[in-house]
C-alpha positions as CSV (number, residue, x, y, z in Angstrom):
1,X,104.1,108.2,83.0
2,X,106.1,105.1,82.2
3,X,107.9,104.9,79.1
4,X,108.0,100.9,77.8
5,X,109.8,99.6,74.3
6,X,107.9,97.9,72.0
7,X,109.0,94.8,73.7
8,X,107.6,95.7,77.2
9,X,111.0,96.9,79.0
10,X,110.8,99.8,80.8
11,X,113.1,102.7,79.6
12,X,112.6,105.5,81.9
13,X,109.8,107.9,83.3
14,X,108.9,111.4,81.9
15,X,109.4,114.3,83.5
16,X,108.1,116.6,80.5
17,X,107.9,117.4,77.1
18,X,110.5,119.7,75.8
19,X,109.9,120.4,71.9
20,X,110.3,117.2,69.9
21,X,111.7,115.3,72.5
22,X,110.4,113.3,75.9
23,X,113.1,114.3,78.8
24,X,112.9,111.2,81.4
25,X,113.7,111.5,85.0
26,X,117.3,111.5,86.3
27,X,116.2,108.6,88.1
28,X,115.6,107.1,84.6
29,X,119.4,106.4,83.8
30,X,119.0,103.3,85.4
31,X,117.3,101.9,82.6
32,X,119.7,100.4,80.7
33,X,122.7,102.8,81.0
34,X,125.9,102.6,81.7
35,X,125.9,104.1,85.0
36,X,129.6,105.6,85.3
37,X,129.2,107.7,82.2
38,X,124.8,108.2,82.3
39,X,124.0,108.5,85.9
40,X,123.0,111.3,87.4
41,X,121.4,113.2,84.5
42,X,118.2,113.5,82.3
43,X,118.0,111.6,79.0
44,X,115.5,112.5,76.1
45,X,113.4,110.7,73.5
46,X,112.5,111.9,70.4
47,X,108.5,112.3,70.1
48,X,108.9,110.4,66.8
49,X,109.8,107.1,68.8
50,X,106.3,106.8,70.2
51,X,104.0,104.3,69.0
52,X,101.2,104.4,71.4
53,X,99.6,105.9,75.0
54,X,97.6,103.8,76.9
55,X,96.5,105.1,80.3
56,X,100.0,106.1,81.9
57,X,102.1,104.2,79.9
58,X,104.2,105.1,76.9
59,X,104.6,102.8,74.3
60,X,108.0,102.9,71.7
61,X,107.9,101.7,68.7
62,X,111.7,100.3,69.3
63,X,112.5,97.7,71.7
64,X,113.9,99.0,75.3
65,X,117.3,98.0,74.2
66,X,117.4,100.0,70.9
67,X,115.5,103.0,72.5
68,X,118.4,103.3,75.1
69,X,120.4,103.8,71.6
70,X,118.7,106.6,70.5
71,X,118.7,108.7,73.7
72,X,119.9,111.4,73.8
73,X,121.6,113.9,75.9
74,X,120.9,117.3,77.5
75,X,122.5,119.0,74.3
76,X,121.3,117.1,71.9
């Protein structure tokens, strides 16, 4: 599934649910990341950020830039 902010922009695609929290692909971290520091690994969303599911799409309720700011990492 593709995850989308609120605007449209794509932010990643899951790979699964873990808990509270959507882990994208490692592909993913070219989304909006800065790629010397973010490539290469899985980010996660909090389940809390998502406004909406339509089909195979994931909708935020933050815009793709913002959701990039609330990623998080492996570790939380």
């Amino acid at each position: 599934m593709q995850v989308v902010g609120a605007d449209g922009a794509h932010v990643g695609t899951v790979d699964r649910i873990e808990g509270d929290r959507i882990k994208l692909t490692k592909d993913s971290a070219s989304a909006g990341f800065d790629q010397q520091s973010h490539a290469g690994h899985h980010h996660y969303i909090a389940i809390g950020l998502v406004a909406d599911v339509e089909g195979d799409i994931v909708r935020l309720s933050a815009t793709g830039a913002n959701a990039v700011q609330f990623e998080e990492e492996p570790g939380r």
